[in-house]
N, C-alpha and C positions, 0 to 999 in steps of 0.2 A: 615667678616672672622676673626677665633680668632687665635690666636700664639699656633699652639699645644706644641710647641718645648718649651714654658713656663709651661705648665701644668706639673703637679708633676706626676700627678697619671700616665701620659703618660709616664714620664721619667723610674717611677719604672714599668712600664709595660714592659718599651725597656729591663732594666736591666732583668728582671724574665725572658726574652726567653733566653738570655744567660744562666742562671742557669737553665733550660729545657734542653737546649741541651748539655750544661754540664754532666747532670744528665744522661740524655739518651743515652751518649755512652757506659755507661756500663749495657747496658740493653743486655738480652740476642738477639744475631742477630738474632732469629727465629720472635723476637719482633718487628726490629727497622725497617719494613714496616705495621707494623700494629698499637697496641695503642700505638708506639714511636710515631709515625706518624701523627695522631691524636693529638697529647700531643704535636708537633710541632706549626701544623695549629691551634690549640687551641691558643698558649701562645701567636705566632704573629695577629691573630684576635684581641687581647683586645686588642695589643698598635695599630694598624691598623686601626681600626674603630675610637678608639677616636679622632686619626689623619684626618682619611677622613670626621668625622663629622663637626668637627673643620672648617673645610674649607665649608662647607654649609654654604648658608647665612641665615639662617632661623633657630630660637632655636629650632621650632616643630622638622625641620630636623636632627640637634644636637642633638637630645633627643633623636630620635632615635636609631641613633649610637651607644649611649653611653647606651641605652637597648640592644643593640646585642653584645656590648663589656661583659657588664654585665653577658649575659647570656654562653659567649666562657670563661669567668672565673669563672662561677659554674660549664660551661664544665671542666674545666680542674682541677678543683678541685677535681669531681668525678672520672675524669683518674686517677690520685693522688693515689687517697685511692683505686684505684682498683690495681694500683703500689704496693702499700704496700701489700694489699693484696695475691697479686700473690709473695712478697717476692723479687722483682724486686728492690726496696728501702730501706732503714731503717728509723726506726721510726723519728731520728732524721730529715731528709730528708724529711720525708714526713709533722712533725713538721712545718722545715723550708719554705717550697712552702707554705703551706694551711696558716700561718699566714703573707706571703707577700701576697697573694690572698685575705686572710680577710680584708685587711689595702686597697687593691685597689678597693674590693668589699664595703668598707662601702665609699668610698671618691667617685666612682661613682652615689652609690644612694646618696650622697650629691648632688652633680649636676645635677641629674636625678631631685628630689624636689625643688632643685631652681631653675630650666629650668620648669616644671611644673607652681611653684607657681608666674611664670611672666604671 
């Protein structure tokens, strides 16, 4: 079993649902049961999984995880820019997620290939 509460990527992962839900109170109410909603369960999925993989005994198993964290922070990436799109955020905002998301996104496929290449 490994220490998730040590993992960085995990740490910046806890921190980015806060600035999710920051972010989505000012979204309009007609929003905040639909892609606020989404943009929730998204941000807490990446630190969530890396958490419950952690705790597998097995890297196979770990590695999975951390492909389905993976893929809840391309999801949320693309809520993001459909965020912006819709005029819901500004550009700086939508700046700031996507380049905490890039930073979480390239240190899991770090782990992802050296959980692999054991």
């Amino acid at each position: 079993m490994r220490n998730f509460r040590k993992l960085e990527v995990r740490n910046d992962a806890v921190s980015l649902v806060t600035d999710i839900y920051d972010m989505l109170k000012k979204f309009p109410i007609s929003e905040r049961n639909a892609l606020a909603d989404q943009m929730r369960r998204s941000a807490v999925s990446i630190a969530s999984n890396i958490a419950e993989g952690a705790s597998r005994t097995s890297d196979r198993e770990f590695l999975r995880f951390l492909e389905i964290s993976t893929g809840s922070a391309f999801e949320l990436e693309t809520q993001t820019i459909i965020a912006y799109n819709l005029k819901y955020i500004d550009k700086s905002q939508l700046n700031n997620i996507c380049a905490i998301l890039l930073s979480i996104e390239k240190r899991l496929n770090r782990l992802i290939t050296i959980l692999k290449a054991q």
